[in-house]
C-alpha beads as a LAMMPS data file, in Angstrom:
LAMMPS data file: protein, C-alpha beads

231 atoms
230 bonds

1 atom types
1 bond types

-500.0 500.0 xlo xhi
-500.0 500.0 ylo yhi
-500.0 500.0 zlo zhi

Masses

1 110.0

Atoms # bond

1 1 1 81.062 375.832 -282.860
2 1 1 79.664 375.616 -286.319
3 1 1 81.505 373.984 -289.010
4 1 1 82.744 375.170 -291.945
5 1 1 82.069 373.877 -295.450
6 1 1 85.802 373.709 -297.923
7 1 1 84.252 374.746 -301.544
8 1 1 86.858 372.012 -303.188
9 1 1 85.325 372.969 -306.462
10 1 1 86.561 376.403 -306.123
11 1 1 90.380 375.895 -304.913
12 1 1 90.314 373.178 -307.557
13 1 1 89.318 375.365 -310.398
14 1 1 92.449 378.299 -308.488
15 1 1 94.847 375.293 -308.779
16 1 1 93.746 374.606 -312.398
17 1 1 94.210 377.983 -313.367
18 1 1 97.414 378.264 -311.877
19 1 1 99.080 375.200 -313.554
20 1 1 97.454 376.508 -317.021
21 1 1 99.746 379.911 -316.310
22 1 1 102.827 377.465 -316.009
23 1 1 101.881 375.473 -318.843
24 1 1 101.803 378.581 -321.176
25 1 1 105.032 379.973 -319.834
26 1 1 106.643 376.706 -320.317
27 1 1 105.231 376.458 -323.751
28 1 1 106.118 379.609 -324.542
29 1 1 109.647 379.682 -323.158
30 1 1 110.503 376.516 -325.994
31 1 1 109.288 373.673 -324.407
32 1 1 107.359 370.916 -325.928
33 1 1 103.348 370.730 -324.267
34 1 1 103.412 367.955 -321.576
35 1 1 101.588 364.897 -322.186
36 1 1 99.550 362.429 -319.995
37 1 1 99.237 359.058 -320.978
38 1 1 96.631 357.081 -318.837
39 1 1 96.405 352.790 -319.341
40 1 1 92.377 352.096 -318.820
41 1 1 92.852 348.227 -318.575
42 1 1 89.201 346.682 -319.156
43 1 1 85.705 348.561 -318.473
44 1 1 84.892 349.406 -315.262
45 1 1 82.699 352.068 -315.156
46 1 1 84.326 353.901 -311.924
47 1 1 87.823 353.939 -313.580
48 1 1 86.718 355.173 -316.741
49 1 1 84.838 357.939 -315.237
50 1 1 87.811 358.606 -313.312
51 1 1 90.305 358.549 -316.673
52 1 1 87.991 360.879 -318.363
53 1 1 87.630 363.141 -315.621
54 1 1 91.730 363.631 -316.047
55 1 1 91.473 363.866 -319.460
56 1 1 89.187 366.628 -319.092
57 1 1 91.423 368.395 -316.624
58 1 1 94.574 368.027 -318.498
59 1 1 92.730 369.529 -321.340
60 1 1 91.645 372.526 -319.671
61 1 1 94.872 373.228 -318.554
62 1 1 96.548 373.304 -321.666
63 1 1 97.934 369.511 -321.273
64 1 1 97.149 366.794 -323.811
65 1 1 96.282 363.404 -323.041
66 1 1 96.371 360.571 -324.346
67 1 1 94.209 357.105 -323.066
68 1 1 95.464 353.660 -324.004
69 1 1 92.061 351.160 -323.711
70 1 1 93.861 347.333 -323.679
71 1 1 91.503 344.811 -323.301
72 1 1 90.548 343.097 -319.446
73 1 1 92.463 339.958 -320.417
74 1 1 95.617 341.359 -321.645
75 1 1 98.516 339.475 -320.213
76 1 1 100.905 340.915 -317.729
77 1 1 104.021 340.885 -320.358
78 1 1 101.274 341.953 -322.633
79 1 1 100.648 345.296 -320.471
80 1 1 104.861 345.564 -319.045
81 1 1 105.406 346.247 -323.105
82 1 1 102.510 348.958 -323.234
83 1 1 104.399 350.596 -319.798
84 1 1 108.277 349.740 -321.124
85 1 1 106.945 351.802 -324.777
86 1 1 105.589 354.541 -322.239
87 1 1 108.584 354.835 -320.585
88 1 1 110.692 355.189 -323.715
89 1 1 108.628 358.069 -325.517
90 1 1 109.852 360.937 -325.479
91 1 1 106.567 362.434 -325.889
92 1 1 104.998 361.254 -323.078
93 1 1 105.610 363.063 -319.814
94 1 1 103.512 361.331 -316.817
95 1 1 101.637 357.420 -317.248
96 1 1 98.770 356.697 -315.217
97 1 1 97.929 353.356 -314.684
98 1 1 94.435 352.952 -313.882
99 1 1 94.021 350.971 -310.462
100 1 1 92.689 348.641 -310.002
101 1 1 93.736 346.133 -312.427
102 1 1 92.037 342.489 -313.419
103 1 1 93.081 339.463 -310.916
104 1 1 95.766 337.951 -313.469
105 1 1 97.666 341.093 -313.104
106 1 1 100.120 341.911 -310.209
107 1 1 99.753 345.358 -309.281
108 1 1 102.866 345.823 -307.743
109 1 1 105.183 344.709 -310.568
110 1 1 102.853 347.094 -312.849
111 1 1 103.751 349.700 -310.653
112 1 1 107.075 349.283 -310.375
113 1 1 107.703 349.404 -314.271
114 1 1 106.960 352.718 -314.657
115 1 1 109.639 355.831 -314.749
116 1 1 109.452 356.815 -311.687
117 1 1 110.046 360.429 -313.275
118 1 1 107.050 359.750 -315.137
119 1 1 105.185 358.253 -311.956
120 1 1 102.584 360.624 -312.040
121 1 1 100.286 358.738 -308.885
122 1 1 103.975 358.867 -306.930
123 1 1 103.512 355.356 -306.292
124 1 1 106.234 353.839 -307.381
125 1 1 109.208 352.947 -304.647
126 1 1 111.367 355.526 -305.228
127 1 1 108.973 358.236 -304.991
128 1 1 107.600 357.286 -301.820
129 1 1 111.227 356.250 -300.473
130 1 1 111.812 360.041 -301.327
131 1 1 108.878 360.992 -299.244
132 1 1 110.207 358.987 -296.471
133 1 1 113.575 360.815 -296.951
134 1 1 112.355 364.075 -296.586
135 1 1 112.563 364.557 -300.766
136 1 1 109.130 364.502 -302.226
137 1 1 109.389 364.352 -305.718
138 1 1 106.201 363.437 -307.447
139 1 1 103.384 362.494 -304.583
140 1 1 100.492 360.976 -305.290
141 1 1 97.795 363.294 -305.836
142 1 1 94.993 363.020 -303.006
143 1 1 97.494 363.533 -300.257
144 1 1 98.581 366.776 -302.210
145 1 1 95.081 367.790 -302.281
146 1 1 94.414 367.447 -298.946
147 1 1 97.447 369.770 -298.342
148 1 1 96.431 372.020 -300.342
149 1 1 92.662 371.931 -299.144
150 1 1 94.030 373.200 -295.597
151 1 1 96.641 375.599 -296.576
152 1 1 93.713 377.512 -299.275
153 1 1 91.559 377.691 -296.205
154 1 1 94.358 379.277 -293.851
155 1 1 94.715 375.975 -291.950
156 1 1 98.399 375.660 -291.699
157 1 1 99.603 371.796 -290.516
158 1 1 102.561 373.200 -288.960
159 1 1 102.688 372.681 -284.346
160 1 1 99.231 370.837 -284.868
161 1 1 98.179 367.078 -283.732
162 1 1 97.039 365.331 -287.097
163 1 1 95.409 362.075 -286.960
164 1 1 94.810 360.273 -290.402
165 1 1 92.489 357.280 -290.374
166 1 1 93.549 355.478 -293.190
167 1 1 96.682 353.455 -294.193
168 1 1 96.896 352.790 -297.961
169 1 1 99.652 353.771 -299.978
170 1 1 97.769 355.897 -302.634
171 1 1 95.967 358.133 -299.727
172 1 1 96.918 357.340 -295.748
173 1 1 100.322 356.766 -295.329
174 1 1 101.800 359.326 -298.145
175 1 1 99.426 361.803 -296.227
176 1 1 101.098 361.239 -293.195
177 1 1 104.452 361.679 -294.360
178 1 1 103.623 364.620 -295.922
179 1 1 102.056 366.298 -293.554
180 1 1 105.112 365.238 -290.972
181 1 1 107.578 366.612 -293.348
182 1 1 109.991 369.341 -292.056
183 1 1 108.382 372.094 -294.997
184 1 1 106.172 374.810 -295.332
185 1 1 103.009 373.213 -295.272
186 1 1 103.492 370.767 -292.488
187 1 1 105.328 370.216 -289.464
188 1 1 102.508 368.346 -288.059
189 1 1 102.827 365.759 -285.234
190 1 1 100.746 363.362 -286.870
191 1 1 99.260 360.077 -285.693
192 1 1 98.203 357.132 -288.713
193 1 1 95.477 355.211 -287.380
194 1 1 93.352 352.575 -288.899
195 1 1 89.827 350.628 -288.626
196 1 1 92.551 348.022 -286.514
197 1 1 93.143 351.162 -284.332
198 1 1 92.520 349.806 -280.774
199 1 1 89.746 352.640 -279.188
200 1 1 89.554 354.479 -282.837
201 1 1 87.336 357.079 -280.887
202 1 1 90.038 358.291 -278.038
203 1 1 92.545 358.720 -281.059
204 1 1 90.526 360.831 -282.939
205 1 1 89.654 363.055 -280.507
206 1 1 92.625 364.482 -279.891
207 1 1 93.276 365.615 -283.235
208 1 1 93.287 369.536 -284.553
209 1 1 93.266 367.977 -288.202
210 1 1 91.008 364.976 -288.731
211 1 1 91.473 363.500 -292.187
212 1 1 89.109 360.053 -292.460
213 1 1 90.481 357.926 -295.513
214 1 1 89.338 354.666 -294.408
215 1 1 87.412 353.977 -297.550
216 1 1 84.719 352.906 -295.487
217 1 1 81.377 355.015 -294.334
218 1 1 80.610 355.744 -290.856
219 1 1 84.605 354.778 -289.642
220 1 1 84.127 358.291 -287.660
221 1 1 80.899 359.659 -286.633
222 1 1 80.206 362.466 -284.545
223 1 1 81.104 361.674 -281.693
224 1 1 84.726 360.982 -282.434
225 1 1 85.591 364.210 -283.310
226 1 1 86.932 367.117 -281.089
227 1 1 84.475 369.662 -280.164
228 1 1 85.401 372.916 -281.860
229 1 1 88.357 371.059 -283.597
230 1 1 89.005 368.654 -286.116
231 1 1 88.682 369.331 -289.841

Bonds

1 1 1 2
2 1 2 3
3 1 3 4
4 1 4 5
5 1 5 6
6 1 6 7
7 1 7 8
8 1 8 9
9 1 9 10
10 1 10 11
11 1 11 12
12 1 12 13
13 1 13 14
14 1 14 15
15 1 15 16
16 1 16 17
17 1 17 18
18 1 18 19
19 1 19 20
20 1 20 21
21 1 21 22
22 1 22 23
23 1 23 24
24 1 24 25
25 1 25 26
26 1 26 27
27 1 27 28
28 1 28 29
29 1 29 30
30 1 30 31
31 1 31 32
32 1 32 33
33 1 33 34
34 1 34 35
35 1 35 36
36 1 36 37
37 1 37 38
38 1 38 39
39 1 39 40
40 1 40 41
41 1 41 42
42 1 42 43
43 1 43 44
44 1 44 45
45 1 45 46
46 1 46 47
47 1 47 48
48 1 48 49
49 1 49 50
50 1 50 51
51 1 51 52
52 1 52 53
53 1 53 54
54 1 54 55
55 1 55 56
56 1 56 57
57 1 57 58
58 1 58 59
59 1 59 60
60 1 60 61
61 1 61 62
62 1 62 63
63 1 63 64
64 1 64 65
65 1 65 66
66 1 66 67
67 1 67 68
68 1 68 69
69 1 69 70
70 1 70 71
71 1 71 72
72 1 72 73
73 1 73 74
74 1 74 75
75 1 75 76
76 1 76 77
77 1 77 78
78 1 78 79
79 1 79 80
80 1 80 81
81 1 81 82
82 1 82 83
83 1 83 84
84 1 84 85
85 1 85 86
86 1 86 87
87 1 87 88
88 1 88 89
89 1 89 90
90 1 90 91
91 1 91 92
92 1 92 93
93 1 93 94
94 1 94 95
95 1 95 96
96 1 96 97
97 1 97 98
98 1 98 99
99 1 99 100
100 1 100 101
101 1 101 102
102 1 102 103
103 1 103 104
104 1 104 105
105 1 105 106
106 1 106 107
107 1 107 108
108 1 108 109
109 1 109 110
110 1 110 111
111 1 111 112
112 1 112 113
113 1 113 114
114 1 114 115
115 1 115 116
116 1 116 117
117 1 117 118
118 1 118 119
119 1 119 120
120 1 120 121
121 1 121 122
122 1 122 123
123 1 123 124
124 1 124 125
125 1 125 126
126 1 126 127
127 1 127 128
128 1 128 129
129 1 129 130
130 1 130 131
131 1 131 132
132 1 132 133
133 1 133 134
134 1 134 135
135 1 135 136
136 1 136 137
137 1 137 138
138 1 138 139
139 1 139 140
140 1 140 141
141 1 141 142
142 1 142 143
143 1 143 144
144 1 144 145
145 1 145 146
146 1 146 147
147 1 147 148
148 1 148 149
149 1 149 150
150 1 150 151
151 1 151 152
152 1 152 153
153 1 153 154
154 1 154 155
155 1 155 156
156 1 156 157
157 1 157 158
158 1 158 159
159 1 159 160
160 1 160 161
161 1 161 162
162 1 162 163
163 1 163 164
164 1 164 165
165 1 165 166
166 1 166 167
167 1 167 168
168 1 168 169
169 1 169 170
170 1 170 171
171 1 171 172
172 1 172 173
173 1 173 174
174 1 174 175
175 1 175 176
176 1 176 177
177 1 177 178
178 1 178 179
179 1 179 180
180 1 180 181
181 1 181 182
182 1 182 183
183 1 183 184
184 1 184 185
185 1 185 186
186 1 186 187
187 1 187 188
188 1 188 189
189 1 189 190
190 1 190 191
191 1 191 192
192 1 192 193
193 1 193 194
194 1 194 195
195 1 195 196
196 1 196 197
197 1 197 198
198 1 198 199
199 1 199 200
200 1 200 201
201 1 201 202
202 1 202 203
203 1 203 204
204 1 204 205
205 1 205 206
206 1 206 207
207 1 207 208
208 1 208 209
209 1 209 210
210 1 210 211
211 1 211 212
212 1 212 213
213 1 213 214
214 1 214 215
215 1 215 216
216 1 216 217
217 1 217 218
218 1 218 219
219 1 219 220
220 1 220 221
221 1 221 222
222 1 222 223
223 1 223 224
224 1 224 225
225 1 225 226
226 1 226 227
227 1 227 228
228 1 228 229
229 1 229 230
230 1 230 231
């Protein structure tokens, strides 16, 4: 059985076009034009790609953006004030703190200072406690992709044995509660294994969905995947 390539580009460029039609009808109903504000903390090259590339988006979509650029040795009361001042404005709908952030700053109690109703990554604890409940509110954004990556491509979650190789809490675990959720879109029996996973391969295998976010190359090879299933 041959596999089958998922043109991300394309459903990602559908999705875009989609939340541009919302934006306008917002917009045009009386509301004010959402705004993203991202916090770049220092200059590493893979964030700021990563901040510009959501710039970009947001602007094609009919969003603005903002990026705030403190320095790499800002204080953490220094950076709380920056987030506290974000939370405050009215004119600022969603903050993005880049992750991850220099060593003198604790990454959690970043995290947790921002609205969660402005918590666009969905990291903060109330957002993922409302995953956990069954409430999703604002999830963070790869495991929403990957939801939406199966559902474009007439893969529907729902009755089917997920495994997801991965347990952080920007990708793994919010993927598995999503896709475990009693909605449209899931109802998956799904299984959250990790590179501590005791026989990795034998897990795998049994899966109908196969979703590797390990953040490491070559966690699953070939071999590990169900012939004629898996995806």
């Amino acid at each position: 059985m041959t596999a089958d390539r998922i043109d991300g580009a394309a459903i990602a460029a559908a999705i875009r076009g989609e939340v541009a039609d919302r934006v306008r009808a917002h917009v045009a109903a009386g509301g004010t034009t959402p705004q993203l504000t991202a916090v770049l903390v220092g200059d590493d090259p893979a964030s700021a790609t990563y901040v510009r590339n959501k710039a970009r988006a947001c602007e094609e979509v009919g969003l603005e953006a903002q990026t705030l650029t403190p320095p790499a040795d800002i204080s953490q009361d220094e950076l709380l004030e920056i987030v506290r001042g974000l939370n405050a404005d009215p004119a600022v709908s969603g903050i993005l703190v880049q992750l991850p952030l220099p060593p003198q700053l604790d990454e959690r109690v970043i995290t947790e200072a921002v609205d969660p109703a402005k918590d666009v990554d969905g990291l903060h604890p109330v957002n993922l406690g409302r995953l956990v409940q069954g409430e999703p509110h604002l999830v963070p954004a790869t495991p929403a992709g990957v939801q939406q990556l199966l559902l474009r491509t007439g893969v529907d979650p729902a009755g089917k044995r997920v495994v997801v190789v991965g347990r952080s809490t920007l990708v793994g675990k919010p993927l598995a509660l999503l896709l475990g959720q009693k909605a449209e879109g899931a109802n998956a029996t799904v299984t959250l294994a990790h590179t501590g996973t005791s026989d990795l391969a034998a897990v795998t295998r049994e899966a109908e969905i196969l979703v590797v976010a390990a953040g490491w190359p070559n966690t699953v090879t070939a071999e590990m995947v169900r012939p004629g299933g898996g995806g």
